[in-house]
C-alpha positions in Angstrom: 22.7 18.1 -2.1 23.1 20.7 0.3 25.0 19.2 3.7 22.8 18.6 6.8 22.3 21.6 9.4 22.6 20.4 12.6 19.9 23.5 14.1 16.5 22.2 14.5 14.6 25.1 13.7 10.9 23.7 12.5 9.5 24.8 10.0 7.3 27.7 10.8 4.3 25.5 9.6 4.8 23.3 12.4 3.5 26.3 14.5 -0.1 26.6 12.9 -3.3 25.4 14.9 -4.9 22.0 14.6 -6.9 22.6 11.0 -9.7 20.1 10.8 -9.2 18.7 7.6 -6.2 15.3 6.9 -4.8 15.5 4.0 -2.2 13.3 2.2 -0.3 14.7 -0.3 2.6 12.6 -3.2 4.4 14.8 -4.7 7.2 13.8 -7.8 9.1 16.4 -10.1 11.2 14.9 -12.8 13.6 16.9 -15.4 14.7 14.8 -18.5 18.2 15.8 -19.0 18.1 17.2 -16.1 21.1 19.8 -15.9 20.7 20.2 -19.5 19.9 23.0 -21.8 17.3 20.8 -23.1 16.2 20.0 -20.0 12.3 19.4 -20.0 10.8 19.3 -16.0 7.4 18.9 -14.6 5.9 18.2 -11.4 2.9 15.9 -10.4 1.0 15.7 -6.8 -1.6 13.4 -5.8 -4.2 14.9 -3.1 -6.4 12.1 -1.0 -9.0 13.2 1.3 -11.5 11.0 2.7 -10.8 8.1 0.2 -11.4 10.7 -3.2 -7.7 11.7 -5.1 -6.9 14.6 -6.8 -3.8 14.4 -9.3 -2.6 17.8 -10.4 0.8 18.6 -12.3 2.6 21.2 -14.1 4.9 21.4 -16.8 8.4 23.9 -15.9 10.5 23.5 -18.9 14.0 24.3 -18.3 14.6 22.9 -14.7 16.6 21.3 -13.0 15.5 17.7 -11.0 15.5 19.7 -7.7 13.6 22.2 -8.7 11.0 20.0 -9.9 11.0 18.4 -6.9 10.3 21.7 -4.7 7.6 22.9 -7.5 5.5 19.6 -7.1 5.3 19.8 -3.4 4.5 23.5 -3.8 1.6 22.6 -6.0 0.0 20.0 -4.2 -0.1 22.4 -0.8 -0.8 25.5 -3.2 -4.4 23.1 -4.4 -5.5 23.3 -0.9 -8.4 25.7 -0.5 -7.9 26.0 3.4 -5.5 25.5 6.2 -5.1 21.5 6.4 -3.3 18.7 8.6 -0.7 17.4 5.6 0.8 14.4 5.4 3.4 14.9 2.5 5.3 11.7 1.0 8.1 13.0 -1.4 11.0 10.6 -2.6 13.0 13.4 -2.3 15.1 13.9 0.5 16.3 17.1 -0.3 12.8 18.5 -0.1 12.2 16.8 3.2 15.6 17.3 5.0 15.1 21.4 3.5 11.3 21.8 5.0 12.5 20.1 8.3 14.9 22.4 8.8 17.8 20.2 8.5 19.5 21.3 5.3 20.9 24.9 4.8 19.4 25.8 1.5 22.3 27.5 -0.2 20.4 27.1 -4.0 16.7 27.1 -5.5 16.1 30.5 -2.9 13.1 31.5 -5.6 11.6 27.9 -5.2 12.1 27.7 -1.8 10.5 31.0 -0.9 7.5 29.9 -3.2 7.2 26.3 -0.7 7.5 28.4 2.1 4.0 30.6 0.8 2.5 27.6 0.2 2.8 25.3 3.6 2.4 28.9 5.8 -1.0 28.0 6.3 -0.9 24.3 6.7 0.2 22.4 9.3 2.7 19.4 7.7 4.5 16.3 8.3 7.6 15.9 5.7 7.8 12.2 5.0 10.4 10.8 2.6 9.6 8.0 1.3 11.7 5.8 -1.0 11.1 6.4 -4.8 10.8 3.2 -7.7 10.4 1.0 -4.6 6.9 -0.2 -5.4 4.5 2.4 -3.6 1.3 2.5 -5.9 0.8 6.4 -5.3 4.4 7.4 -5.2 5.5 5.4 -8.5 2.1 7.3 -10.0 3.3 10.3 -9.3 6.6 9.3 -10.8 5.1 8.3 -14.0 2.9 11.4 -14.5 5.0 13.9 -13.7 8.0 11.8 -16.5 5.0 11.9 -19.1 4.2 15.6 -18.9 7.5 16.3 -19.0 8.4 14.5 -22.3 5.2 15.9 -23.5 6.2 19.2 -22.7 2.6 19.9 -21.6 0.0 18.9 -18.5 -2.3 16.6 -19.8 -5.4 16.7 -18.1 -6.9 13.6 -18.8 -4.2 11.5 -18.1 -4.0 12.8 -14.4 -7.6 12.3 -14.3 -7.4 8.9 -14.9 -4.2 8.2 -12.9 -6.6 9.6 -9.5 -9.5 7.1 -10.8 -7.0 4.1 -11.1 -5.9 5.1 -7.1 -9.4 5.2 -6.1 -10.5 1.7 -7.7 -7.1 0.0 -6.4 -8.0 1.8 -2.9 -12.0 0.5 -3.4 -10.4 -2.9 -4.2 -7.8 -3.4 -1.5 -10.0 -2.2 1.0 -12.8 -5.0 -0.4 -10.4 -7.5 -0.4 -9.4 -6.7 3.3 -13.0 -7.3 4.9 -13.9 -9.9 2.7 -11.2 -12.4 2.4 
């Protein structure tokens, strides 16, 4: 992990005007054998707007953990259509401490550029947010973006579902709060 850079430079995102639309954004990337030649990577983001979720993912191959990690929070702000308030959860701090401007990035300069495209337009709030630590959301994105990667494909259907399961355990926690 690249050592913390004391500048606080902000992102250039941080500079766009007040979009209208809030969006919240998980993103995961895993790499089995990560480091590996057989290394087998994919990343997974879960979209929410207005209580609907959107889970979209994308199998990389040959990647490494890190990479993974920057390609999933480059696809869940490359799915938006127009510029958008973000709220990005990631469990990894590398991603977060990078986009906040507190890590150098010395590796990954390809990925990185790629991130960069993609949050131009939006205007985004890094959060980390710790990983296997029970978050519903977060440990979905976790799982998905594991599966496609020892699938060595995106499976459509099973992100489908994943955003369904989010949306009824949403529906049913916020039943259970105004009816106790």
């Amino acid at each position: 992990m690249d050592k913390a850079d004391k500048s606080s430079n902000p992102h250039p995102s941080s500079f766009i005007p007040h979009p209208s639309k809030e969006v919240t954004i998980f993103s995961d990337g895993s790499s089995l054998g990560n480091g590996g030649e057989d290394a087998r990577a994919a990343g997974v983001a879960l979209l929410g707007y207005r209580g609907k979720w959107r889970a979209v993912g994308l199998y990389l191959g040959e990647a490494t953990n890190q990479q993974a990690e920057i390609a999933a929070a480059t696809l869940g702000l490359e799915t938006l259509h127009e510029p958008c308030r973000v709220h990005l959860f990631t469990d990894s701090r590398y991603v977060v401490e990078t986009m906040s401007g507190r890590f150098r990035r010395k590796a990954n300069h390809e990925w990185w550029k790629r991130l960069d495209q993609a949050a131009t337009k939006h205007r985004i709030q890094w959060e980390w947010t710790k990983g296997h630590a029970g978050q519903v959301i977060q440990e979905a994105c976790d799982d998905a973006a594991r599966r496609i990667a020892a699938l060595g494909r995106v499976d459509e259907d099973m992100l489908r579902e994943i955003a369904e399961q989010i949306i009824a355990e949403s529906a049913a926690s916020i039943e259970q709060a105004t009816h106790p």
